[in-house]
C-alpha positions in Angstrom: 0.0 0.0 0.0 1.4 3.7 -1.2 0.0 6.5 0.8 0.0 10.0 -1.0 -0.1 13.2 1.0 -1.1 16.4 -0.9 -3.6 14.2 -3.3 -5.1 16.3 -4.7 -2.5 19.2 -5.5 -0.6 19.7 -8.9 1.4 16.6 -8.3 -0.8 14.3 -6.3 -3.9 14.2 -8.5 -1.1 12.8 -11.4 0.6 10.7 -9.0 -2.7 9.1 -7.6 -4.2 7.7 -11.1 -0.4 6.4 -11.6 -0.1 4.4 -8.7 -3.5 2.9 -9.1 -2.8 2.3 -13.2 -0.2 0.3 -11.9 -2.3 -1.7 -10.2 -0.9 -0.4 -6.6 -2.9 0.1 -3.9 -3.2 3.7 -2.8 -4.4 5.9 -0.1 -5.0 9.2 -1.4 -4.8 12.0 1.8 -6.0 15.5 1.8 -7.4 17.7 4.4 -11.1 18.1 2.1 -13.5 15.5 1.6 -12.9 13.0 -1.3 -12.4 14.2 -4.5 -14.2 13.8 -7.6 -12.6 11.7 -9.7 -10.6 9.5 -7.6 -9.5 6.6 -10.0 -10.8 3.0 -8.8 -8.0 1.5 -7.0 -7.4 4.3 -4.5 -9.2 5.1 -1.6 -9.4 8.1 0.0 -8.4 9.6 3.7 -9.0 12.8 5.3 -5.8 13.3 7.1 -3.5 16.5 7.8 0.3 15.3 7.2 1.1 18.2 9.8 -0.9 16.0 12.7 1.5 12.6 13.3 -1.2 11.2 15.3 -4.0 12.2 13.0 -1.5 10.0 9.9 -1.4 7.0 12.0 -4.1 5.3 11.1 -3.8 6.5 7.9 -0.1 4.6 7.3 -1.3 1.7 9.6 -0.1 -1.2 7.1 1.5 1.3 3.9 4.9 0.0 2.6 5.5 3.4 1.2 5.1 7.1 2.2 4.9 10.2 -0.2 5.5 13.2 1.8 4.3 16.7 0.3 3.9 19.8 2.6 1.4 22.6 1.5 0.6 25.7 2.2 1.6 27.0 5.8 2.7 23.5 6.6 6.1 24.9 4.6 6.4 27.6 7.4 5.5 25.9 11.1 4.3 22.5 12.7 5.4 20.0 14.7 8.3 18.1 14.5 9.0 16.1 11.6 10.9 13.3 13.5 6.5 13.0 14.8 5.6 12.1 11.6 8.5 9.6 10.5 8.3 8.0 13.9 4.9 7.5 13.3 5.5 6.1 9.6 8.2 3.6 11.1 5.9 2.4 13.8 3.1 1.9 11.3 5.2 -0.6 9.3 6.3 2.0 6.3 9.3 0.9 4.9 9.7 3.9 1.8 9.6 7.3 2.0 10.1 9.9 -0.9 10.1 13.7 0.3 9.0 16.0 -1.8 11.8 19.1 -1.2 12.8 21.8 -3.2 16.5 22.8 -5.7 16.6 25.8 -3.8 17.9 23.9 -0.6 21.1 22.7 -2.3 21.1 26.2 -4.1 20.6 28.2 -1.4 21.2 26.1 1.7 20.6 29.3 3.9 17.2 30.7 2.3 14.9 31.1 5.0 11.7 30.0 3.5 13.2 26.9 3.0 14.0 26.2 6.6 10.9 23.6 7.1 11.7 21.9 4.2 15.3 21.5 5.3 14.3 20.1 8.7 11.9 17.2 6.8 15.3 16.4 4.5 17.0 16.0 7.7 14.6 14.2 9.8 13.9 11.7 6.7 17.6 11.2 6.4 17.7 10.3 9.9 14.3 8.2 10.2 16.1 4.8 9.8 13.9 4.0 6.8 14.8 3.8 2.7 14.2 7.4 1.4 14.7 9.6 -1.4 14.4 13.1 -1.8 13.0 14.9 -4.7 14.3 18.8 -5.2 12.7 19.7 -8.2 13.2 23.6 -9.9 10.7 26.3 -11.2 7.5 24.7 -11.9 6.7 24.6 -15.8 2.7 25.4 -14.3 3.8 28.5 -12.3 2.8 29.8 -16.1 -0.5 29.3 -14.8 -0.2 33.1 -12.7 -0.8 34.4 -16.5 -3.6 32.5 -17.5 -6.4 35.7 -16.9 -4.2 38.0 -18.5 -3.7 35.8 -21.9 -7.0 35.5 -21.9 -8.4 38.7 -21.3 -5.7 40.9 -22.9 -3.2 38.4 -24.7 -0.9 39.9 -22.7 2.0 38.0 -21.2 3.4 40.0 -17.4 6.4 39.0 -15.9 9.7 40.3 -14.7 13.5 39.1 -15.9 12.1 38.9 -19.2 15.6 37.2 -20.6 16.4 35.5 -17.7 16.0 31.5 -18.9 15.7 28.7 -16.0 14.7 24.9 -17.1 11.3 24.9 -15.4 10.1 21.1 -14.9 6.5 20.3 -15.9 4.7 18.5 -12.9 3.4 16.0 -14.7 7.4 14.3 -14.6 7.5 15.3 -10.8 4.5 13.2 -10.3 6.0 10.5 -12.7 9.6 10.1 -10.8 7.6 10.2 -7.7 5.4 6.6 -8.9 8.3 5.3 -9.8 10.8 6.2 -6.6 7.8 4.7 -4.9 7.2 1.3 -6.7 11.2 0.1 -7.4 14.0 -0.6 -6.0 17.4 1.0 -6.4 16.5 4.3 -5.0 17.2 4.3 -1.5 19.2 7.2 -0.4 19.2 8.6 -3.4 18.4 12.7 -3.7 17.2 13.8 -7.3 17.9 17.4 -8.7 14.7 17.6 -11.5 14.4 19.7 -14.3 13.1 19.8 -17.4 15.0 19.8 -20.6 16.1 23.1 -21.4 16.0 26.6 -20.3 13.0 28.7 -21.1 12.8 33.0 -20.1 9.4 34.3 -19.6 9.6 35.8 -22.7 10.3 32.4 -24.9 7.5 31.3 -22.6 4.9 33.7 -23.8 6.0 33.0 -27.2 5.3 29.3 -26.9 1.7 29.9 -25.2 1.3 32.0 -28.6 2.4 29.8 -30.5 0.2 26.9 -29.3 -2.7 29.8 -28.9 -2.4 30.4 -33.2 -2.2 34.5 -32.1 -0.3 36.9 -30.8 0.2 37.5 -27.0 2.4 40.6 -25.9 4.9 40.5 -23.2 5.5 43.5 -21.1 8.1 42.9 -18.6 7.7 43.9 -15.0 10.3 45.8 -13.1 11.3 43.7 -9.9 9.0 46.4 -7.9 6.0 45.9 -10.1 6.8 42.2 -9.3 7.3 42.3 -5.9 4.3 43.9 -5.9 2.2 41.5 -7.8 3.6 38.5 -5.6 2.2 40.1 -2.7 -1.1 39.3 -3.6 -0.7 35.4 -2.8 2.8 35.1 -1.5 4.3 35.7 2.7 6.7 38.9 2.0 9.2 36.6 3.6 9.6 34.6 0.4 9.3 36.9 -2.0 12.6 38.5 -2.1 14.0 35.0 -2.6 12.0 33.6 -5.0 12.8 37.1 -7.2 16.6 36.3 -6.8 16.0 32.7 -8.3 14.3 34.0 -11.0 15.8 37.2 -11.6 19.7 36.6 -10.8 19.8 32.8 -10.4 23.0 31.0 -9.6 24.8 29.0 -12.1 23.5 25.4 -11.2 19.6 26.7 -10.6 20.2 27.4 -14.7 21.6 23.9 -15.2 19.8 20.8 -16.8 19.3 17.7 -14.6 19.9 14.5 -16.2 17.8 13.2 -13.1 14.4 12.6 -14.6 15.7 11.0 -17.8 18.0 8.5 -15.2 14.7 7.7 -13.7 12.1 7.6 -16.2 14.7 6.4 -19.0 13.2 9.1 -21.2 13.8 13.0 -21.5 12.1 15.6 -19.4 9.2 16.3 -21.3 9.8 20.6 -22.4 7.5 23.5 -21.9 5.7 23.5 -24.9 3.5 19.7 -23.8 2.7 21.0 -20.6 1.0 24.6 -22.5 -0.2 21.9 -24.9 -2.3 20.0 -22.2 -3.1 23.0 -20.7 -4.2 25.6 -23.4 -7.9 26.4 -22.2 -6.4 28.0 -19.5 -5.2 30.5 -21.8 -8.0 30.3 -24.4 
């Protein structure tokens, strides 16, 4: 039994119908009620990865573990040595955390402390683990959906400034297999996709799938700052601009990582805007 924290998020709701294509059976855990869709072979649990003794029932019997903090979980919560102990006493013998590039980047950046802690405390749970640090998400495109459709009009900052953003769908596909096979124990995975895309080659490739025109007007890092605000603690925003806007040399580098894994390449920008276009329509 696989049980998948953060079901039904960007990665999870890929990863679910994966596992249970494979024929795995898989406990799909999110803090709403069930969601629609759930493919038959998993079952749902409501469950908040941030409560140990809220998980335990829920990893009573799993052989594997997918660990995926959201939302303020990334900032505060209990220990994370709680959680694994739990997993270990429950009879989990896998886990595969999902972290971030930015903590072997930027192995100081605050808002990556919690992150860092679960790396550490997996590490040091006593069970097989691997660690997943995946760059830029290829979906973060998403933040200009409403403006390419209302305006055809492309808004960003760092307008030349090209990073190999990964496309979630490979996250989620690493992930199922980290999960089903052997050979990955200890092992930590740097994943990108395939090349490196600026916002502005971006744009041109959501045009390009789109058949017209869409503008780019680049932001100044105030304007963006400003914009991030909206959604994002002020205590991350300064370092996510530094990634994108004056990134170090290996958060510009192409992983070999998900081809290793999946034995094929990182799939590039241009599929995920294909699968996604009616966002932008």
């Amino acid at each position: 039994m696989i049980v998948v924290t953060g079901a039904t998020g960007n990665i999870g709701r890929t990863l679910v119908p994966l596992l249970a294509g494979a024929g795995e059976e898989v406990v799909a855990v999110s803090r709403q009620p069930r969601p629609a869709g759930l493919p038959a072979g998993a079952r749902h649990a409501r469950a908040d990865v941030g409560d140990a003794a809220g998980m335990r029932p829920v990893l009573d019997g799993a052989d594997a573990f997918f660990i995926l903090l959201g939302g303020e979980l990334n900032g505060h919560g209990e220990s994370p040595k709680a959680l694994l102990d739990v997993a270990g006493a429950a009879g989990v013998e896998r886990v595969v955390l999902l972290s971030s590039q930015i903590n072997s980047t930027r192995p100081q950046a605050a808002s990556h402390a919690r992150l860092r802690e679960f790396e550490a405390a997996v590490r040091e749970s006593g069970l097989d683990f691997t660690v997943l640090r995946p760059g830029g998400f290829a979906s973060n495109a998403f933040a200009w959906a409403e403006s390419v459709r209302t305006e055809r009009t492309v808004f960003a900052p760092f307008a030349e400034v090209a990073l190999p953003v990964i496309d979630p769908a490979d996250i989620a596909e690493v992930a199922a297999a980290v999960l089903r096979e052997g050979g990955h124990a200890g092992r930590t995975y740097e994943l990108t996709g395939p090349e490196a895309v600026s916002p502005r080659r971006q744009a041109a490739v959501i045009a390009e799938a789109l058949g017209e025109e869409v503008t780019f007007v680049e932001l100044s890092r105030e304007q963006a700052h400003t914009h991030l605000a909206r959604f994002m603690p002020e205590e991350v925003i300064g370092g996510t601009l530094d990634v994108l806007g004056v990134p170090v040399p290996a958060e510009q580098e192409i992983s070999p990582d998900v081809a290793t894994v999946l034995r094929r390449p990182a799939r590039p920008f241009g599929d995920w805007v294909a699968r996604n276009l009616p966002a932008f329509r």
